[in-house]
C-alpha positions as CSV (number, residue, x, y, z in Angstrom):
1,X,2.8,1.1,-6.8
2,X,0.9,3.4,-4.4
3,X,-2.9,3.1,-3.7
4,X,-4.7,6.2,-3.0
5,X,-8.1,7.7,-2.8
6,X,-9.5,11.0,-3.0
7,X,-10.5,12.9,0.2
8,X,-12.0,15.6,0.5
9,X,-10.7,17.1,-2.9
10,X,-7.2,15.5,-2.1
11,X,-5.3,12.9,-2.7
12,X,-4.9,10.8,0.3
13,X,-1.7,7.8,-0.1
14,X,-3.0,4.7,1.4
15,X,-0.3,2.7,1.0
16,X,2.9,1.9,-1.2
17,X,3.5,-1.7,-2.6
18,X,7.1,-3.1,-3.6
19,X,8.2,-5.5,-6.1
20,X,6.4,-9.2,-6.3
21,X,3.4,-8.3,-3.9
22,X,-0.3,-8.9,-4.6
23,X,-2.2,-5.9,-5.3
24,X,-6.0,-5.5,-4.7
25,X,-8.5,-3.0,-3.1
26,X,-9.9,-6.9,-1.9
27,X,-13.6,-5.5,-0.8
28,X,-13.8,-4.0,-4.0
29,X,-12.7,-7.0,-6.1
30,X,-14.8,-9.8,-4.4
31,X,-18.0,-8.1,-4.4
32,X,-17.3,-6.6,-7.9
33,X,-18.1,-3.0,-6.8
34,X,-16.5,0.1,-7.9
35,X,-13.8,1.3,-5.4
36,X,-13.2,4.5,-3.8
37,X,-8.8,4.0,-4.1
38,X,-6.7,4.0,-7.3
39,X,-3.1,2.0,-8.2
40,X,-1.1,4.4,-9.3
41,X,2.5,3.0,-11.2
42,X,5.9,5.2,-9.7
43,X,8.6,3.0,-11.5
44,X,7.8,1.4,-14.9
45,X,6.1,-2.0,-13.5
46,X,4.8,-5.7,-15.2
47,X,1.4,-6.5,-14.2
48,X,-0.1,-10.1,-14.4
49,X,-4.3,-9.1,-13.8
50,X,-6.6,-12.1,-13.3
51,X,-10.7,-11.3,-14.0
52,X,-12.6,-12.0,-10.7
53,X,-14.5,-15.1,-12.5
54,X,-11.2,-17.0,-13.8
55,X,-9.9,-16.0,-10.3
56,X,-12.5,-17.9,-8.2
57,X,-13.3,-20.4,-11.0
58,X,-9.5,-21.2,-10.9
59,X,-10.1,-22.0,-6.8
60,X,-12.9,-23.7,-8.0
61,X,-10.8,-26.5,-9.8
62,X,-7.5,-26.5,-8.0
63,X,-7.5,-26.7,-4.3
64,X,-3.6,-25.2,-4.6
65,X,-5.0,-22.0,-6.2
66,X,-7.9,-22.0,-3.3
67,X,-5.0,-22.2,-1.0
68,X,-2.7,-20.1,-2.4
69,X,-6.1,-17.5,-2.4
70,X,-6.6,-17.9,1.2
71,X,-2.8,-17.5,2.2
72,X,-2.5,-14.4,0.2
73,X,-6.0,-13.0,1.8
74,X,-4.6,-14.0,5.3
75,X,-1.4,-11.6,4.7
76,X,-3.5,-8.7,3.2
77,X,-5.9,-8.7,6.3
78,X,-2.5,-8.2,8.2
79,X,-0.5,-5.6,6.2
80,X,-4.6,-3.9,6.9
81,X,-4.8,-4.4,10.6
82,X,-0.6,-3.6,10.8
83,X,-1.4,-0.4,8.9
84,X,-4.6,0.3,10.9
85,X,-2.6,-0.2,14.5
86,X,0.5,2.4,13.0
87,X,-1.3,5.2,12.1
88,X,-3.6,4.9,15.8
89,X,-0.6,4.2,17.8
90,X,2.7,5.3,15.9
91,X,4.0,9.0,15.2
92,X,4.7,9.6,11.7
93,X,8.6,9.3,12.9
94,X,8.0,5.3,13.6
95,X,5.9,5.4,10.8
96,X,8.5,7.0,8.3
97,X,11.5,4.9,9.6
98,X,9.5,1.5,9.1
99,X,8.7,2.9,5.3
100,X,12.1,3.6,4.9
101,X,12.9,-0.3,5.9
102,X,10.2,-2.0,4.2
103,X,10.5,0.2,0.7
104,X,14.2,1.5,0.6
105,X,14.4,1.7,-2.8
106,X,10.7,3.0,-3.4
107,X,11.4,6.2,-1.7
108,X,13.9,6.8,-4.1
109,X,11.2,7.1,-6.7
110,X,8.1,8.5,-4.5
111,X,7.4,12.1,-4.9
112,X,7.8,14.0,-1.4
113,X,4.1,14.7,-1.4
114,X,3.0,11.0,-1.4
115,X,5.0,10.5,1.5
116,X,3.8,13.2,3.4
117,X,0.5,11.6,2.5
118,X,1.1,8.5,3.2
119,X,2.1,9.4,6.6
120,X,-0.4,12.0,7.6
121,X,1.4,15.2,7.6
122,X,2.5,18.1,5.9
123,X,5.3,18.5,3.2
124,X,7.3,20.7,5.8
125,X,6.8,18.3,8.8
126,X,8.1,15.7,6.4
127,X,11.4,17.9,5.3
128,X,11.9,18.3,9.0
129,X,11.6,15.1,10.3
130,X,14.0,14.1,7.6
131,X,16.5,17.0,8.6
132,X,16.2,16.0,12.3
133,X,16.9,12.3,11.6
134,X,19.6,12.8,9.2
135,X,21.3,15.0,11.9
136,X,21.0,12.4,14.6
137,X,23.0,9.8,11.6
């Protein structure tokens, strides 16, 4: 899955997700407000969607589900900050080899541009950075 939004007339990859993660633009979920970003499917996918009211009326009923809510809100405020802190204090080199590691098989599937997105740069910095790293392999 990638998450993207529009910016200035173009599309602007926020962020890939893998197999058996939680998906959500979470700001936009729990105050039941539009958002700005869009899933987008890459690979043929299975989606299990859960209405905001059955969501919280679920945590509501079973603590385990409160729990479980809090845990996987706790991880997404990571993966946020851990994405914040790459693109302020990586180069899109660090930021492309840990793609590479935590979506192997993703990039397989991803179009180039997406990537390029993804990482802040163009489609010809991202063909060179490949060619550059393959060479040092």
């Amino acid at each position: 899955m990638r998450l993207y939004q529009w910016v200035n007339g173009e599309e602007r990859t926020l962020n890939f997700y893998g197999e058996d993660e939680f998906i959500s633009v979470m700001p936009s979920f729990q105050l039941q407000q539009p958002s700005k970003s869009t899933f987008e499917a890459l690979t043929p996918v299975d989606l299990i969607v859960i209405a905001h009211d059955d969501l919280y009326g679920l945590f509501e009923r079973h603590h385990v589900w409160e729990r479980l809510g809090r845990l996987v809100a706790e991880k997404k405020l990571k993966e946020m900050n851990d994405l914040r802190d790459d693109f302020n204090y990586k180069t899109p080199t660090e930021r492309y080899l840990y793609l590479t590691t935590r979506h192997p098989a993703l990039l397989q599937h991803v179009p180039v541009q997406h990537i390029a997105s993804y990482l802040g740069i163009t489609r010809v910095h991202l063909t060179r950075l490949r060619r550059q790293l393959m060479s040092k392999h």
